[in-house]
C-alpha positions, 0 to 999 in steps of 0.5 A, spaced: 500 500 500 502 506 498 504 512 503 497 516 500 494 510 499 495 509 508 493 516 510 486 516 506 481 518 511 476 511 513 468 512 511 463 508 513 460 511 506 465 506 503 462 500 505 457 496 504 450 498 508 449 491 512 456 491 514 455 499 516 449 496 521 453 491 524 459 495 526 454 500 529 450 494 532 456 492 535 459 499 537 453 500 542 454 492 545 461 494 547 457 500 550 453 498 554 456 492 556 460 498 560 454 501 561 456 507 558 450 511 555 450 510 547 447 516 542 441 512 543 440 511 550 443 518 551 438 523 552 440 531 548 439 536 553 431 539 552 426 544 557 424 540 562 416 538 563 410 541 567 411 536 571 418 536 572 418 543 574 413 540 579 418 534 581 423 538 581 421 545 585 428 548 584 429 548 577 428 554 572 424 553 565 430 556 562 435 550 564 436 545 559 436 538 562 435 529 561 433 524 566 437 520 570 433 514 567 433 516 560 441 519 559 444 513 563 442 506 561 443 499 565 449 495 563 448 488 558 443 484 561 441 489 568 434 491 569 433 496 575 429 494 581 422 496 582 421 502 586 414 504 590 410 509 585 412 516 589 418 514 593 425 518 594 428 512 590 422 513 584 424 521 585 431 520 583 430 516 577 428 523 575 433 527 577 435 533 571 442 532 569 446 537 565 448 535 558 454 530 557 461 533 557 459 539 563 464 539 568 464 540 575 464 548 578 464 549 585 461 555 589 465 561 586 464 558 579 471 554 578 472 549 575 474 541 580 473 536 574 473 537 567 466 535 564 470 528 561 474 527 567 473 518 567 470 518 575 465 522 573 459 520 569 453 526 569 452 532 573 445 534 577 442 540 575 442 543 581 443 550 585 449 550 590 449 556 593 454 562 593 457 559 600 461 554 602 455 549 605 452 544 601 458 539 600 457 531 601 453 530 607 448 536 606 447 534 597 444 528 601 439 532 605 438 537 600 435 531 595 432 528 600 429 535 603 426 537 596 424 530 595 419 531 601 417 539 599 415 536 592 411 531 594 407 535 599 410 531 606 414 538 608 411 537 615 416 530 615 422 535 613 427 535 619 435 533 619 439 534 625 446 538 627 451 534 629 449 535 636 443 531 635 438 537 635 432 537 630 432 542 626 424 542 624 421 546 617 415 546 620 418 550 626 422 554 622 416 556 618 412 558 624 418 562 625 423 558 631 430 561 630 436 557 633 440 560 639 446 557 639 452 557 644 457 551 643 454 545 643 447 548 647 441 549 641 434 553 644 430 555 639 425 561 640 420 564 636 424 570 633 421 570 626 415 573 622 413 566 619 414 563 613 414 558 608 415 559 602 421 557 597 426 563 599 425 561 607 426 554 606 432 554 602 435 559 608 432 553 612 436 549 608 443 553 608 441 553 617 442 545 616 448 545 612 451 549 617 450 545 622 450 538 620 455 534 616 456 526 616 456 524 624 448 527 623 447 522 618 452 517 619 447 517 626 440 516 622 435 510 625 434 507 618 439 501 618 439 496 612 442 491 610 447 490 604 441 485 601 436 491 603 440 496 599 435 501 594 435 508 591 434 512 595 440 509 601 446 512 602 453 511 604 456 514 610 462 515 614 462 520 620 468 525 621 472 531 621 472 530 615 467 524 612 464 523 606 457 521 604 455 518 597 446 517 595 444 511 592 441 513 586 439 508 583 440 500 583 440 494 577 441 486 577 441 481 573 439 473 573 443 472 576 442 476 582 448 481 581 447 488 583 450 494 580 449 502 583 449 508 582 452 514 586 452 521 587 456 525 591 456 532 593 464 533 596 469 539 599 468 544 596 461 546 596 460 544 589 456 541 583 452 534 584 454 529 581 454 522 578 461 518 580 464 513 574 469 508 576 475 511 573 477 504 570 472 503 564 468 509 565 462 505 567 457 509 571 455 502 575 459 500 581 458 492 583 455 491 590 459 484 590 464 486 594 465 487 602 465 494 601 464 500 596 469 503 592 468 509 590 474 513 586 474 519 591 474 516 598 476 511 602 472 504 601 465 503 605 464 497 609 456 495 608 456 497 615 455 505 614 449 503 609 443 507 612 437 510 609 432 516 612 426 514 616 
């Protein structure tokens, strides 16, 4: 073969349909075979729906957005679990991605990951402030909070600091205010009452202020490792600890499982969707005695925990 002859551009053009097909039908396989989402069963970046902007109260009709469910398909041979109609788990299926290729910015703006960085799968549309406070823990309270506010259980919505008072909505919404001194919480009637979208996300950064990964790793909901399903979350307590969301799970015939995770991290920064780093699959196997993830330390099943 000559030297021009080497350098000529490959086109599919150039051959065959049938062998086209087959060599994009086999593409797709090894995809999804990593569970990676091929241009199928990725979703393009559209408004969200009535619905959506419902579900997912924070989101404006501005943003261009894809389901979870839709832009990250199961592995080869993996359905997902069922999950109860309205729960949190259903919830997060929906939750709105940012297109494909978006990086990770934290608080001021600045870039933590680059949008094609191999441990990371998607990034949530989701606001994090100005303010260095929604990070790991508090992106799992703030998901499971907005859960709770749009599906019209707002009074259930409570979270603990970390010197394990209860910061209640309901509360917060007739007015009570915290006085803190150390370690002591009183709260008093300080403030006009309130209970719209603005107050509660000032409850909310009240929350992210005084809890972290100890008021978590302290929840009551303690499933075990077969139990696990979306909605549970991974969580190691300390100064600093770390928490990964359980955003959705899948198994196969055989009975192997496989999760995906989100995480929140220092500095507050974007939500978003872990990929192993390895293959760049999304989907980390719940085989092991632990779960590896590429930012943290392994988490033994005993840390597994859900919301009451």
């Amino acid at each position: 073969m000559s030297e021009s002859a080497s350098r000529r551009p490959f086109r599919l053009a150039s051959l065959p349909l049938a062998v086209v097909a087959g060599l994009l039908l086999v593409s797709a396989s090894a995809a999804r075979a990593l569970g990676a989402p091929t241009e199928a069963d990725a979703a393009e970046p559209r408004a969200p729906t009535k619905d959506e902007l419902a579900r997912y109260a924070w989101l404006s009709k501005d943003a261009r957005v894809r389901a979870l469910s839709d832009a990250i398909a199961p592995p080869e041979g993996f359905t997902r679990v069922a999950v109860e109609a309205g729960s949190f788990g259903a919830w997060l299926r929906g939750l709105p991605l940012r297109a494909r290729g978006t990086p990770v910015l934290h608080h001021r703006g600045a870039q933590v990951l680059a949008g094609d960085d191999s441990r990371l799968a998607a990034v949530a549309e989701l606001d994090i402030g100005t303010a260095n406070l929604q990070q790991c823990a508090d992106s799992v309270i703030r998901l499971h909070a907005e859960w709770l506010w749009s599906s019209k259980q707002r009074e259930r919505i409570a979270y603990r600091f970390t010197s394990g008072h209860l910061a209640s909505w309901p509360k917060y919404a007739e007015g009570d205010r915290p006085r803190i001194a150390g370690s002591k919480v009183t709260w008093a009637r300080s403030a006009a009452a309130d209970d719209s979208r603005k107050a509660f996300r000032a409850y909310l950064d009240l929350v992210f202020t005084y809890a972290g990964t100890l008021s978590l790793d302290g929840a009551r909901g303690r499933p075990s490792r077969e139990e696990v399903r979306p909605g549970d979350f991974l969580v190691l307590g300390g100064s600093p600890g770390h928490a990964v969301l359980v955003l959705d799970v899948a198994t196969n015939a055989a009975g192997e499982r496989v999760a995906l995770l989100g995480q929140g991290f220092m500095p507050a920064q974007d939500f978003h969707v872990l990929a192993s780093g390895e293959d760049a699959s999304p989907w980390f196997s719940l085989g092991a005695d632990a779960v590896a993830t590429p930012f943290w330390k392994p988490f033994p099943w005993t840390s597994l925990r859900r919301f009451p």
